[in-house]
N, C-alpha and C positions, 0 to 999 in steps of 0.2 A: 489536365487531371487524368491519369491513368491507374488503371484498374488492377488492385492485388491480386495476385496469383498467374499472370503471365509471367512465364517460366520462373516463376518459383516455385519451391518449394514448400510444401501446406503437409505437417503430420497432425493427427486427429486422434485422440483419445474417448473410448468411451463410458463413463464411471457407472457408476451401479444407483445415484442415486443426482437429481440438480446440485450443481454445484456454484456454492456461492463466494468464499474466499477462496483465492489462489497466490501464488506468489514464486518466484525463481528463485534455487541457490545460486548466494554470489562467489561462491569456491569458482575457484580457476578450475579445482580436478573434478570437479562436479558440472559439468557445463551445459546438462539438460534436465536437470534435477528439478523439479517440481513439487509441491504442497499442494493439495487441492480441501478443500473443507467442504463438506455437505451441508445443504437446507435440508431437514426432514424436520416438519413440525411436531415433533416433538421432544422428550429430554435429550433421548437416548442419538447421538451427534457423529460423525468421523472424518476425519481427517486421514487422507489418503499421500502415499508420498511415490510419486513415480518418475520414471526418467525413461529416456530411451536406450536401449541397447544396440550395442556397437559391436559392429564385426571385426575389431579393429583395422581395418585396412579404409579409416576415414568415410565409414559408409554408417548411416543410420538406421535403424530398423525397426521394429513393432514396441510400442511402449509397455514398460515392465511393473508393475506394480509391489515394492520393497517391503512397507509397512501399511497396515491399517492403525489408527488408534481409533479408541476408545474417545469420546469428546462431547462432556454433558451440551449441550444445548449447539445451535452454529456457531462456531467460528464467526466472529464478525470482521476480524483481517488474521495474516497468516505472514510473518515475517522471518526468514533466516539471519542470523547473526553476520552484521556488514564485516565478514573476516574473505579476501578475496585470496588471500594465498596460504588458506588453512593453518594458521599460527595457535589460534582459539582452540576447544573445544567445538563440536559438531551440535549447533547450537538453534532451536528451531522455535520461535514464541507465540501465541494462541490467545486472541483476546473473544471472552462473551462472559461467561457470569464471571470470571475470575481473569489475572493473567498467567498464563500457564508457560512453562520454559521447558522443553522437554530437550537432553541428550540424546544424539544418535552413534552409535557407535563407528569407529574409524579401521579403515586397514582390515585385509584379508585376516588376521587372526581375532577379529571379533564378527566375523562370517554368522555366525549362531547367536547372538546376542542380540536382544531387544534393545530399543530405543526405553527408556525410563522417563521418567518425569520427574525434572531436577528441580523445582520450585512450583507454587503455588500462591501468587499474590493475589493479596485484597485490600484494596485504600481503606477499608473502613472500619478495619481493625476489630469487627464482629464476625460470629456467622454469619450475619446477611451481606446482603451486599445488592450495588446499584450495577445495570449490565452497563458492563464497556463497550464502549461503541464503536472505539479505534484505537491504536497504539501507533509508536513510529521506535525507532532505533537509531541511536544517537551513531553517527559514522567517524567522529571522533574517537570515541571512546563505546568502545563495545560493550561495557559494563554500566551502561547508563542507556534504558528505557523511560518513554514517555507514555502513560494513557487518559485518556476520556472519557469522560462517563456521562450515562445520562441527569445523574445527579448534578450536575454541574461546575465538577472539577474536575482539574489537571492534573495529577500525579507521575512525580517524578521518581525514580525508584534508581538504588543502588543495586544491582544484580548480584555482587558479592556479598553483600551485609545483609540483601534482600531489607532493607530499609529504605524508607522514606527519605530524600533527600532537600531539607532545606535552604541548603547551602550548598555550594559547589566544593567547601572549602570543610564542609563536617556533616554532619548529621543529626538534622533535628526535625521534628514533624509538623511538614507545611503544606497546604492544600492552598490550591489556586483556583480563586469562587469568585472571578469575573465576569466571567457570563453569568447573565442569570437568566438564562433555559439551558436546555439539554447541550451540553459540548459533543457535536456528531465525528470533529477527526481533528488531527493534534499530528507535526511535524516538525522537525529540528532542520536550523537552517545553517548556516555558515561554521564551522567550530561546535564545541561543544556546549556553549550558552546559549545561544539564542534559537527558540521555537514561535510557533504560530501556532495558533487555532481557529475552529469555525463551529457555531453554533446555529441554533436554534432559533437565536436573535437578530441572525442575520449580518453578524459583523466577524471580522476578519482583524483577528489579537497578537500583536509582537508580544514576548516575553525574552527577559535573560534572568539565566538563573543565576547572575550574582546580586538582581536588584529584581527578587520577587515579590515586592509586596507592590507593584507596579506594573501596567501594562499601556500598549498603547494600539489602539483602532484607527487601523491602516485602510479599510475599506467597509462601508455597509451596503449591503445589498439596497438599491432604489427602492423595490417594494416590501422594503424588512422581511422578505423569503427566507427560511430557514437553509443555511451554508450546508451541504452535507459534504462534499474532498475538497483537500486542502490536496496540492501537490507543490514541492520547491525543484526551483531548477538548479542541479545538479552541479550543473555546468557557467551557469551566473545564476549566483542567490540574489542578485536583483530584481530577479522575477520568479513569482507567484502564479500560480493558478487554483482557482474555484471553484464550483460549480450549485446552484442553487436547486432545491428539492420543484423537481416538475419540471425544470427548465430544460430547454433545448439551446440551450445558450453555451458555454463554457468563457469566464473573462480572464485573461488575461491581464496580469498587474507589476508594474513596475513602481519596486518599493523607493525609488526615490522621487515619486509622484503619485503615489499610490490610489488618491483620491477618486479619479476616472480612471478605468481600464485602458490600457494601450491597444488593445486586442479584443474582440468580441468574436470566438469561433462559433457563430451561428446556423451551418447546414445540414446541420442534424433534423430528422423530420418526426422525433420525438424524444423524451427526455432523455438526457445524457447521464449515464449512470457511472461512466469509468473515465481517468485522464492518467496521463502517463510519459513523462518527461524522457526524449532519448538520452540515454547516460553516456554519450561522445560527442552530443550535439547542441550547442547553446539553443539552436532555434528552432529542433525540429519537436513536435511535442502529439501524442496518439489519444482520440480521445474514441469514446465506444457509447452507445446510445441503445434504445429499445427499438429504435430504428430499422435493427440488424445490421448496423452497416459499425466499420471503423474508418477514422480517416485517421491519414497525418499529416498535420499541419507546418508549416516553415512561417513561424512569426517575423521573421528578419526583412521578410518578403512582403510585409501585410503591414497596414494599419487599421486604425477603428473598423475600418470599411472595407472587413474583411474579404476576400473573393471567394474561393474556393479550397479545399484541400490539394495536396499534391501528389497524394496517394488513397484510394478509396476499396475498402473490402466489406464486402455483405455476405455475412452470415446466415446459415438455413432458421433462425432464432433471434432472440432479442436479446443482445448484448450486455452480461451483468457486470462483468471486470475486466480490466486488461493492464498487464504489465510487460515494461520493455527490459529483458534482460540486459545485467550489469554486466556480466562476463563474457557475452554472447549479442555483442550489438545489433547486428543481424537479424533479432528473431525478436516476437512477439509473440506473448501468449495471450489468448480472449476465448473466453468461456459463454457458452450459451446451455439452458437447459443441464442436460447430463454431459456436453459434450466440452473438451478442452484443445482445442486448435494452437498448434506454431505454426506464424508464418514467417516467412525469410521475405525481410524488408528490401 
């Protein structure tokens, strides 16, 4: 086991406010671009968008701060539009009392231009509404979002029609109320039909969206512990990962045996709040804890009895998120407090 941050390299960001969701763009021309979302308990929310600045001669320098938005409540996750070689529009989505899609503008001659906010969805087709608790983004098809809510459905959304999508095949309004407690995070898995979810109740839901009025419980938690991340592996959608509320555990599942975990990443030395699949690597997977610390683990290497990680980082803080850049294999981002850390893996 060897320690992050010999001779790598570690840039450090300091935002103005704790920061709770974060996330990387997956543009190829954006390749340090970040979203960060603030906890301030109360309405008034932001959502911060920064990257680092380059002297162009392949050197990186002090991080730049683009946009502030406006963001009634936290952010509960922060996603960029899965477009890696900028085909899409410049496309950035925001889930907590609403799902929110906001445009950034592209190209030196929109230098002065504010980012806008191109839609505003609500599953419940009132003013009111239940908070979301997660979203995920379909990597098939870029005009297809998923969200979660604590009310206890799945909603699946058409970006273009901004409808409700029943069907894969048309449009008609169908709400997915298998669980019945709170749905904490929701992710698409192989293609553009088939998702997971994790709940309240403790269990772990296949779905396809050509046959929704159906799911199937691939794993429940042993002590019915509420599921809060769901993460797919990228790289074989055979495998799943978890993680249960309070736990210092993270399990690893292979959906063609799904029943028992194949993997239990246990040495975290308190609960594990973030997990984070490498997007080059079937078996390497980054999980982040209250611990302070990050590891990353090599499953291929491990069974139930699990050893240790193969790489270990401890933060001045207690670990609330962490994502492994798409574009930027290399690097990991993990947020403590006000503070947002890359490090080069």
């Amino acid at each position: 086991m060897s320690k992050w941050g010999e001779k790598k390299a570690i840039f450090r960001y300091e935002a103005p406010w704790t920061i709770y969701s974060m996330n990387w763009s997956v543009r190829a021309d954006q390749p340090f671009r970040l979203a960060l979302g603030s906890f301030i308990e109360e309405y008034g929310n932001k959502v911060q968008l920064v990257s680092l600045a380059s002297d162009w001669v392949d050197a990186w320098g002090d991080f730049v701060c683009s946009y502030t938005l406006q963001h009634p409540y936290p952010a509960t996750k922060i996603m960029w539009i899965p477009d890696p070689q900028g085909i899409h529009p410049d496309l950035l989505a925001t889930s907590g009392d609403y799902l929110r899609v906001w445009r950034f503008p592209i190209g030196a001659a929109t230098l002065d231009l504010e980012p806008r906010l191109e839609c505003l969805l609500n599953h419940n087709n009132t003013r009111f509404c239940s908070p979301l608790t997660s979203f995920d983004w379909n990597n098939s098809d870029p005009y297809i979002l998923a969200t979660s809510s604590s009310d206890t459905t799945c909603t699946i959304w058409a970006l273009e029609t901004r409808q409700v999508l029943g069907q894969v095949s048309g449009h008609r309004h169908m709400h997915l109320s298998s669980h019945n407690k709170e749905v904490y995070d929701i992710a698409f898995g192989e293609g553009r039909d088939v998702f997971a979810s994790v709940g309240a109740d403790g269990s772990l839901r296949l779905f396809d969206l050509r046959r929704l009025d159906r799911n199937t419980i691939v794993y429940q938690e042993p002590q019915r512990r509420p599921l809060l991340r769901l993460a797919w592996n990228k790289q074989d959608f055979n495998y799943v990962a978890t993680l249960a509320m309070d736990s210092t555990e993270v399990a690893v599942l292979d959906l063609r045996m799904p029943r028992s975990p194949v993997a239990r990443l246990n040495r975290h030395g308190a609960c594990v709040n973030g997990l984070t699949w490498a997007p080059h690597s079937a078996g390497l997977i980054c999980t982040a804890s209250d611990d302070c610390q990050a590891f990353i683990w090599d499953i291929q290497q491990t069974s139930c009895a699990v050893e240790d990680p193969i790489l270990t980082y401890t933060a001045k803080g207690e670990i609330n998120n962490v994502q492994w850049s798409a574009s930027q294999p290399d690097w990991i981002a993990i947020c403590y407090k006000n503070f947002l850390e890359l490090l080069r893996v």
